[in-house]
N, C-alpha and C positions, 0 to 999 in steps of 0.2 A: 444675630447681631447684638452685639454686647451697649448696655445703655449708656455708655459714653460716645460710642461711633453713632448711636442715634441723633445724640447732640448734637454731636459736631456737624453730621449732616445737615438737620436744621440749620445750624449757626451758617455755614457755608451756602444755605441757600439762601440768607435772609441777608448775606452780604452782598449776593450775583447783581452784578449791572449790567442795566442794560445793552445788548449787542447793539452798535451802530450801524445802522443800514443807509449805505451811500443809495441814494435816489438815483436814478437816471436823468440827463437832462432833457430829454425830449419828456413831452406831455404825453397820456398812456393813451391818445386816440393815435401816436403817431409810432406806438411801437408794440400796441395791440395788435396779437396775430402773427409775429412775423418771426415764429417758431412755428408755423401752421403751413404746411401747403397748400394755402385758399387762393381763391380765383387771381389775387395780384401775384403770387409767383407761379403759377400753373398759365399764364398768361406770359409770364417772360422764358418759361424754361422749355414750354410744349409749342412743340410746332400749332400755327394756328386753325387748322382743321380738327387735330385731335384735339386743343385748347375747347372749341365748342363741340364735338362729341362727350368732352368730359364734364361741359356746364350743361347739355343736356341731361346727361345721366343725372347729376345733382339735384337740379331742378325740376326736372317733368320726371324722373323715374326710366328713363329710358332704359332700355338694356346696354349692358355695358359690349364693348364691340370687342371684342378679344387680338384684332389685330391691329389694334392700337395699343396696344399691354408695353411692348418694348420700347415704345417714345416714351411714354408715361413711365416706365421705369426710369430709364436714361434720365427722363428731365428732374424725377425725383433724388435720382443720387448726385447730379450736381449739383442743385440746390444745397442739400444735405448738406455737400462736404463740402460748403462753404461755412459752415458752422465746425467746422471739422469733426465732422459725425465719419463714424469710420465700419459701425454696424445698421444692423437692420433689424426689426421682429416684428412677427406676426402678435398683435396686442388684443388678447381676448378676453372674456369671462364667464370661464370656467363656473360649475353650481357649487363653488365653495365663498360664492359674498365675495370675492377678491376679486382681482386679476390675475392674470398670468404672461409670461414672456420667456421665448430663446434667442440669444444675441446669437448672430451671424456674421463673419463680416464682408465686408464689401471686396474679396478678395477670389481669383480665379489663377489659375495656372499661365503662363503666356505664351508656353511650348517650346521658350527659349531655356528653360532654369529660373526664372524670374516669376514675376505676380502682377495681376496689372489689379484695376479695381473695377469692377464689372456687375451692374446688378440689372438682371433679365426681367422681362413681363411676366416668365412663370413663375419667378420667388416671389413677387409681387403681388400675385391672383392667388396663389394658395402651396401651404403648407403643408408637413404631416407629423404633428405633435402625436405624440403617443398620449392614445385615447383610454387607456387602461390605467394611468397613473390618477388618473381625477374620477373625480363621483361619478359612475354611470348610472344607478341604480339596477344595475344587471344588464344593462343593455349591452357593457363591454365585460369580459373577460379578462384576466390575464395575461392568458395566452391568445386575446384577439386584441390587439395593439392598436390597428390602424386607424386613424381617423383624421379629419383635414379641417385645417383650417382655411378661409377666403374670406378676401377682401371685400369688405364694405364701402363702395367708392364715395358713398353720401355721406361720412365721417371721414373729414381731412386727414390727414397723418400727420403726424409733429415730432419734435424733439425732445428728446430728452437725455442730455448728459451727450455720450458719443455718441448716439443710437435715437435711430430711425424707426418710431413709432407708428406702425400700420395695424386701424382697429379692423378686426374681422370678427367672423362668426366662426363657430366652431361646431361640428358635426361627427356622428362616426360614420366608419365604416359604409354601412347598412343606412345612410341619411337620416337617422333620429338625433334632432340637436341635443347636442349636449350643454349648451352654454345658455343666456339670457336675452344674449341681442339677437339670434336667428327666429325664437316665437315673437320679441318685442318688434321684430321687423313684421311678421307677417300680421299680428292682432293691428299695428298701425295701418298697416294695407288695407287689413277687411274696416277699419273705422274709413280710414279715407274714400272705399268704394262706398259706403252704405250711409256716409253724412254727403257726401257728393252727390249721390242720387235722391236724397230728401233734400237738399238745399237746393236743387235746380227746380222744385216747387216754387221757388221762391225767385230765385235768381236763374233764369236758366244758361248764364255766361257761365258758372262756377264749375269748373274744369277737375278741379282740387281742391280737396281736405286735407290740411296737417293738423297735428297734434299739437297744442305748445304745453310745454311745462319750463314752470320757476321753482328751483327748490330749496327748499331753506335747511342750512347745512348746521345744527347747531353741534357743540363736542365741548369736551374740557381739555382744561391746562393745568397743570403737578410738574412741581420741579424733580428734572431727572435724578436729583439723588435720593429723595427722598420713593419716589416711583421703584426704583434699586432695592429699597430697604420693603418693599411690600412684594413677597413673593404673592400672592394674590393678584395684586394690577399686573406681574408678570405675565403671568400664567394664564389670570382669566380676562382681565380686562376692568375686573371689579374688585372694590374690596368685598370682601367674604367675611371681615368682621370690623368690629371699629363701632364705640360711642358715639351716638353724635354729640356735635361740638355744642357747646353752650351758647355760643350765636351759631345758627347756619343763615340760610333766608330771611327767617321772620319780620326782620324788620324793613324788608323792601325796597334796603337801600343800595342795590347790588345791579338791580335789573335801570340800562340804559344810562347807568352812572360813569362817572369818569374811566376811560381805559387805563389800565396801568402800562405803566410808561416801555418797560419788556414785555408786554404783550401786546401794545401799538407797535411797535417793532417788529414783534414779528409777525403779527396780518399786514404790514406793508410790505415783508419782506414775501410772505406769500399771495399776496397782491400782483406782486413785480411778476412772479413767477407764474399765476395765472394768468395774468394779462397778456401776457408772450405768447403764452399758448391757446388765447382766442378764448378763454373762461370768462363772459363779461361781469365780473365780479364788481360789486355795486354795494352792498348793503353790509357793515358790521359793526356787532356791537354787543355790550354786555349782555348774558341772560340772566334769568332769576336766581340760579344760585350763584352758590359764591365761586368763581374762578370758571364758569361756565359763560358760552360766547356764542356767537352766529353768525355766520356768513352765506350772502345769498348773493346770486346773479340777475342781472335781468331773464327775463325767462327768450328759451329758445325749442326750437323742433325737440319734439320729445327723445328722438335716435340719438341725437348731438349731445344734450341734455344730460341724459343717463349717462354717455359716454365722460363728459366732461365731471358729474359729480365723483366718478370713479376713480379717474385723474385728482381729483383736488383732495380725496380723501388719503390717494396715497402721499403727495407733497404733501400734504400737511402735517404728518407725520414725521417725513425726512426735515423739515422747516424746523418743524417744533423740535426738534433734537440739536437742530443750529443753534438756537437759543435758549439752548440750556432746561428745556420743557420736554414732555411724553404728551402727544395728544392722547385723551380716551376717548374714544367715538362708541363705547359699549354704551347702552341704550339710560341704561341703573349701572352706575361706576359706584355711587355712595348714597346711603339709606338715608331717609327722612328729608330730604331733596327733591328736586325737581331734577326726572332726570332727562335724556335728549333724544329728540324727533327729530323728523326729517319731514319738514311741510311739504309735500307737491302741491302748487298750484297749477292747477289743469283746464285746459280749455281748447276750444277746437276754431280754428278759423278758415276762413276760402282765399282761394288764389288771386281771389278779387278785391281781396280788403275788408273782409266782414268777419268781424267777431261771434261766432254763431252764440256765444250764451250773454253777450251784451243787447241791453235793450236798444228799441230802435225808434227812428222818428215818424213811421208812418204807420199804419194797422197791419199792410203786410209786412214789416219788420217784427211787428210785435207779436205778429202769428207765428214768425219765424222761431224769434226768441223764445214765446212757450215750450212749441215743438221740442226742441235742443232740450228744453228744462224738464219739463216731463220726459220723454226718453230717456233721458241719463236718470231721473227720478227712478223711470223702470228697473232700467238696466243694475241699479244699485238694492233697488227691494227685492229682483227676483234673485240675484245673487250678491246679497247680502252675508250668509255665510264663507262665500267664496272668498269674497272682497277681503274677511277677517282673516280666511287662513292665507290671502298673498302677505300677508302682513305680519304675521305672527311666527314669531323664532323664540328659543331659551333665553331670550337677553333680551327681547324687546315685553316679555309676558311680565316682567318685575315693573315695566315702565307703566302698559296700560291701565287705567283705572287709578293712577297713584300722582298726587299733587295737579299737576296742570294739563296730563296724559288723557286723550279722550279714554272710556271704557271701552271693555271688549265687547262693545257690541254694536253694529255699524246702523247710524241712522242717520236724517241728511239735517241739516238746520237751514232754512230758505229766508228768515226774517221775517217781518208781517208786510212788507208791501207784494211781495213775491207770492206769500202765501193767500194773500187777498186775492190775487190777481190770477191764482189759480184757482180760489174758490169761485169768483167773478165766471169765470169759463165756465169751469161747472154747472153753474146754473143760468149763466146767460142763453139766451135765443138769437144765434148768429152774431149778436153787437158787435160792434167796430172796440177791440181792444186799446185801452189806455194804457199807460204807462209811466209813471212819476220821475223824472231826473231827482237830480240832486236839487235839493232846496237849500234854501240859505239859512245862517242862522245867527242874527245881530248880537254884537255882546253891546253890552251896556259903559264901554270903558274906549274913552277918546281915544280917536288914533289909530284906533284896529279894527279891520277891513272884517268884512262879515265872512262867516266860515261856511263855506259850501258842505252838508250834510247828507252822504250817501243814502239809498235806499234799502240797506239792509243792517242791521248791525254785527260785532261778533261774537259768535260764541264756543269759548275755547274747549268746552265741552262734548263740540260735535267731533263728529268723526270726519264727517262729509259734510262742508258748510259750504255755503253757497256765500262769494262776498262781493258781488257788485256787476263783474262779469266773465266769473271763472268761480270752480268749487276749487277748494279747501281740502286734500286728504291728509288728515293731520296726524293720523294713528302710525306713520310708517314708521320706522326705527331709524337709528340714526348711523347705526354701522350698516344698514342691510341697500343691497343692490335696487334700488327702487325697480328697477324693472319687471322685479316679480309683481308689485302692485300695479304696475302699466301693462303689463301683460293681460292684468285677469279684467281690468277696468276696460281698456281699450276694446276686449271682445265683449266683455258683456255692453257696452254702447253700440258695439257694430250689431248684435244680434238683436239689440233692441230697436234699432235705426231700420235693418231691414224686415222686421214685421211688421212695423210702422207701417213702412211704402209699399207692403204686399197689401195690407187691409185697407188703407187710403186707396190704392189702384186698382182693387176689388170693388169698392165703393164705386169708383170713377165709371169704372166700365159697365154698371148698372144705372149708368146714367144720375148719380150726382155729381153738382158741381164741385169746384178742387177745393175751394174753400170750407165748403161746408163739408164735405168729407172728411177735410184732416180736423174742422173741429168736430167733431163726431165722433174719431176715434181718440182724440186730444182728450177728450171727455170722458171715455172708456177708460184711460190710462190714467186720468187725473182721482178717477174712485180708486182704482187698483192699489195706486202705490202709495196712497194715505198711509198704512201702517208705517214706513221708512219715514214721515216726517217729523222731525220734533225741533220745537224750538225752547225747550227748557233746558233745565239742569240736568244733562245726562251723568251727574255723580247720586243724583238722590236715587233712595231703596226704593220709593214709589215707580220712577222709571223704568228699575231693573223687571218691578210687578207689570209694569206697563208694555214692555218692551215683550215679556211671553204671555202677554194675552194674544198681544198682534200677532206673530206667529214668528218673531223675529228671531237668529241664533244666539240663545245666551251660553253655549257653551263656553268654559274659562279652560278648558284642560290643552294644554297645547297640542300632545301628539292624537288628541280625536278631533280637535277642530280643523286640521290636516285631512283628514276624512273628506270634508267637504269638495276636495280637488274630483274626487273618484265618486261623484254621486252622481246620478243620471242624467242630470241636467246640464253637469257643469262637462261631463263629458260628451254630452250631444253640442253645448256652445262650442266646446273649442275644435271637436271634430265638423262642425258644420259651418264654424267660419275660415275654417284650415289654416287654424294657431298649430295644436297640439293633436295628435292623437291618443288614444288608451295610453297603448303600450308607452307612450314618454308622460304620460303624465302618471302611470303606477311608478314607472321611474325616480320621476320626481319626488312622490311619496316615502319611498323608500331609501334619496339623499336626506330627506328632512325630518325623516324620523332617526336615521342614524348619526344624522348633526344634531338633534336634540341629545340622543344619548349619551353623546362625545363630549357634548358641552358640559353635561352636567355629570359626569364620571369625572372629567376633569378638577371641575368644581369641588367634588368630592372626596377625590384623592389628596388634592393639594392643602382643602380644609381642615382634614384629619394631620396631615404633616404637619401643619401651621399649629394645629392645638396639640398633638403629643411633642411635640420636640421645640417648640419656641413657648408658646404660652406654658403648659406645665410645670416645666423646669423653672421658668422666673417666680410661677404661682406660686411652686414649693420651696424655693428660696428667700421666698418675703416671709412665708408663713413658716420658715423654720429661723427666720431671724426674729418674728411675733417672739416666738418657743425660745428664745433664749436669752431673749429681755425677759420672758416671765421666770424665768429662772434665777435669774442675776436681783432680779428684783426679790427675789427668796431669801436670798443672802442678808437683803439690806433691813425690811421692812416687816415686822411681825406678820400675825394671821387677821389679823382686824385689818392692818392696812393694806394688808397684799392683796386684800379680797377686793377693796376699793380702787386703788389704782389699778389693778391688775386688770378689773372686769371689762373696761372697753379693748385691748388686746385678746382678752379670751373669747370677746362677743366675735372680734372680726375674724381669729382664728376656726372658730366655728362654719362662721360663714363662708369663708375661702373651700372649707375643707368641705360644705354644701354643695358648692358650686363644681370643686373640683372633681368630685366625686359622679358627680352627673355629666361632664365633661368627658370621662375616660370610659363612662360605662356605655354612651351615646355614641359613640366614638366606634367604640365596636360593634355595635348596633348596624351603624353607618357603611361599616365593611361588610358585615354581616349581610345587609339590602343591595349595598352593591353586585353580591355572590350571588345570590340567587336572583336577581333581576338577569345579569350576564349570563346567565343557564339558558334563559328563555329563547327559543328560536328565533319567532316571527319578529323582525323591527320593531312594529306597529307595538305589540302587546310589551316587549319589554320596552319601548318609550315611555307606558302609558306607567310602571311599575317602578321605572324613576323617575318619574312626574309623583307619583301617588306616596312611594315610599322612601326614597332617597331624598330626594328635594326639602320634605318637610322637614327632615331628621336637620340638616344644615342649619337653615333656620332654628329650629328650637333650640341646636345648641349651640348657637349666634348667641342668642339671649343670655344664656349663662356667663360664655367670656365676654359679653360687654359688661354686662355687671360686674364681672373681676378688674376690669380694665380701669374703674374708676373706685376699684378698693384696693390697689395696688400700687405701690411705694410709684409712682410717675419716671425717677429716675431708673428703674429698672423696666420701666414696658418695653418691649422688645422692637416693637413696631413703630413707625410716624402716625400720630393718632389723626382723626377726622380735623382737627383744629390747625394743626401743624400743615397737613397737606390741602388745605381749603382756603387758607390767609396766607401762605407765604410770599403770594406777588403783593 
């Protein structure tokens, strides 16, 4: 790109106004949902017998009845095509972080020469996507194609465009899931049977355990032309080089500050468009850096949940292109920043109305409460490693440990009333459990009402915070599927839940009472899982010392803390709560370590393009227009003066030709590690070789061309710098 189209870029982005978004006139409680097949049009379109077979399925889990498939089709495709939707797909996701979709349409033969529109209970219940096009990790062949997809009937279907969105699972051949929602659906089953059966301790009505998760959706915004001018944010999603700017964050005036006026715009205009689709979107608003944002929902069922963030990350996208913006949802889009997470806040509740990790009003509430807090305390200390590698990808390992990002290493933060209140257990003799609400707290200034002060405080440092009545998992990334971290969280609670109730009911049946049993073994679990709590600075060096005395995973290398899937334990949890078996989860190893390598080959390729063929050539252009001012300056000026004026030209000449020279030689280097990394057979070991040799080499010669970037004529830089693409709203 020549540095006048640069400019102008800029200039044209610095003109763009903002797109005007006509409002609807109804208020969004009255037209929330109504792109969604939920209970109010499943109620006008389904006869009303299968109406309640299909609220039981939603609600209690029922099985679905298979000879109600063709009402339930029928009713779905006229609904539909009252929106004038005209196709169908099966909407799943695939182990590529995405989704996936094949439009169909609503069209059959009529035996006359004609076509009517016709869509069956069988196209409805299940698919057959070719299972060999997407990651299997060997499970699929080539040349073994088949695999199916089926309907999820506790995830509505919805609209989108002309087509009819049906979320399914997705499996092969041989029933080893290939996708995220078939284990997310089975780890939520083993939580619900094994908090169901500990919470009827307590409450013996409690029928049902769900999940809830709220998650918090943060991403950037870069105007599309200047996005255009960075084959980098092309390619990777990041830049790959770039100065930072001389403001970025520092001065803290960025985070909760006024929206800009095109980017209120367009979160109302994707507002509009979740809202239709039953996303109850709630919460948005500037983040810490510059041009970086947040969007959250009220929280919902974890199945629905997952589903729906999947949804809003793809509209947000197509939105942000309406108005003239590139969403980045890559984890670290730009260095020296803060870059973007994706908060789950998680917590479990009963079909009764009880929040199982909020405190309660009487001692057996508060017995309740512990129980939940400890268990999940367990479930987090004993796979602890596990917990890091659901979470850790090539784009999210730049994010952890860096500005506002917890570290790579998972530990819980509880607060001091929580953490009192398990020491209290600990050492108490049966006592009747207390428990503190919210206290008040008077300001000194007329007029304003006292501020009710929660029991916990927070701290952004955790991985795992505990904040009032739900944890906090903060480490997840912000372009990744949460459901890999709901997967591994969800089983390791369910496995921690039912050895809970096997050693409580061992107890019981030797003749102690229930109370003191469960604090008995409350007690046992409250020493255990000590090393997992911290409520400090999880960025200080002391902690990292701290964190391997306790016996915690401090591995940082991405493709070995993937290891952790395939270690004995974690392969007895998820075969013995029948999430996953072996064989799908060496699979799974074997997508994530050849997404690691893909990523960063990518990365690698396109960096070396970037520096021989766009940076170079401008370098060697500035520094041969240095070389021919010092020339012309020969002509004019003796040897006494040319030595004087001449020497800051010859100083910088120097230094271009330092830099450039380390650029070109690193360069090959870079190709060089790529070659013999790609020799390597096994996944596993060549991950681990461009993790070790390739990755560094980028970096280091990052360093070089940002130092040229700001010794270099401005009007010839090739690229839109860090300043340009961070301020332009």
């Amino acid at each position: 790109m020549t540095s006048s189209l640069r400019f102008k870029m800029v200039n044209e982005a610095c003109k763009k106004q903002p797109l005007r978004i006509k409002q609807p006139e109804e208020r969004p409680s009255e037209y929330f949902g109504r792109k969604v097949f939920g209970k109010v049009a499943m109620h006008k379109f389904l006869p009303e017998d299968v109406y309640k077979k299909m609220c039981d399925v939603i609600d209690n889990a029922a099985p679905f009845d298979l000879t109600i498939a063709d009402a339930v089709a029928d009713g779905m495709k006229r609904w539909a095509m009252q929106w004038g939707v005209t196709h169908y797909t099966h909407w799943f996701q695939p182990l590529t972080e995405g989704t996936a979709e094949k439009h169909d349409g609503f069209v059959e033969h009529d035996g006359k020469g004609g076509m009517i529109e016709k869509f069956e209970g069988k196209l409805l219940v299940q698919q057959e996507p070719d299972a060999s096009s997407f990651p299997s990790g060997g499970i699929r062949s080539t040349f073994e194609a088949r695999g199916y997809s089926a309907w999820d009937p506790t995830s509505p279907v919805f609209i989108m465009g002309d087509t009819l969105m049906i979320p399914t699972i997705f499996i092969s051949y041989t029933g080893e899931s290939l996708d995220y929602k078939a284990p997310l659906k089975k780890a939520l089953f083993a939580v619900d049977k094994a908090a169901t059966a500990v919470a009827q301790y307590f409450y013996p009505k409690v029928k049902k355990v769900k999940t809830n998760l709220g998650w918090e959706q943060e991403y950037f915004l870069v105007d599309e032309s200047l996005y255009s001018a960075r084959p980098d944010l092309i390619m990777t999603g990041r830049t790959l080089l770039g100065h930072e700017s001389a403001k970025n964050q520092q001065m803290d005036d960025h985070y909760f500050g006024s929206i800009p006026k095109r980017v209120e715009n367009f979160m109302r205009d994707l507002e509009l468009h979740a809202l239709e689709l039953g996303i109850p979107c709630k919460t948005r608003h500037n983040e810490v850096a510059p041009n970086q944002f947040e969007l959250a929902p009220i929280f919902e069922e974890c199945n629905l949940a997952i589903d729906h963030n999947m949804l809003i990350m793809s509209i947000m996208k197509k939105i942000a292109r309406k108005h003239g913006f590139r969403c980045l949802l890559h984890e670290k889009p730009f260095k020296g920043i803060n870059g973007s997470g994706k908060h789950n806040n998680w917590s479990l509740s009963t079909d009764t109305g009880v929040l199982l990790h909020a405190p309660g009003k009487t001692p057996l509430d508060n017995l309740r409460f512990v129980t939940f807090i400890v268990e999940t305390l367990k479930a987090v200390y004993d796979h602890n490693g596990l917990l890091k590698a659901s979470i850790m990808s090539a784009s999210n390992s730049h994010r952890l440990g860096a500005n506002e990002a917890p570290p790579a290493i998972i530990s819980s933060f509880l607060g001091k009333t929580v953490s009192d209140i398990l020491e209290h257990v600990e050492k108490a003799n049966d006592e009747i459990i207390t428990i503190k609400g919210k206290t008040s707290m008077k300001l000194d200034i007329p007029s304003f009402p006292e501020l009710l002060i929660d029991n916990t405080d927070r701290n952004r440092t955790s991985p795992f915070a505990f904040t009032g009545n739900r944890f906090e998992f903060r480490a997840i990334g912000s372009e990744a599927n949460s459901a890999s971290a709901m997967i591994a969280l969800n089983t390791a609670v369910a496995e921690a839940l039912t050895n809970f109730k096997a050693r409580v009911d061992n107890l019981i049946e030797k003749g102690e009472v229930k109370e003191k049993a469960i604090l008995k073994v409350l007690k046992e679990d409250i020493v255990y899982c000590k090393p997992i709590c911290f409520n400090g600075n999880g960025y200080s060096e002391e902690w990292k010392e701290e964190a391997k005395k306790r016996g915690l995973d401090c591995e940082s290398s991405c493709p070995i803390i993937f290891d952790r899937y395939l270690d004995e334990k974690s392969i007895k949890m998820f075969e013995s709560m029948n999430v996953m078996n072996k064989f799908e989860l060496q699979a799974r190893n074997e997508i994530k370590w050849e997404t690691y390598i893909k990523r960063v080959q990518i990365e690698a390729r396109i960096f070396g393009d970037i520096c021989i063929n766009h940076i170079i050539p401008i370098v060697t252009r500035y520094q041969t227009s240095l070389l021919d001012n010092v020339q012309k300056m020969k002509q004019i000026f003796n040897d006494a003066e040319l030595e004087e004026l001449s020497s800051n030209n010859i100083a910088i000449i120097r230094n271009i030709a330092k830099h450039e020279s380390f650029i070109i030689e690193h360069v090959r280097k870079l190709i060089d590690a790529r070659k013999v990394a790609n020799k390597i057979e096994s996944n596993r070991e060549r991950a681990i070789a461009y993790h070790d040799t390739v990755a560094p080499l980028i970096e280091e010669i990052r360093t070089h061309v940002d130092k040229l970037e700001i010794i270099v004529d401005d009007e010839l830089w090739p690229l839109p710098k860090y300043r340009e693409l961070l301020f332009i709203i």
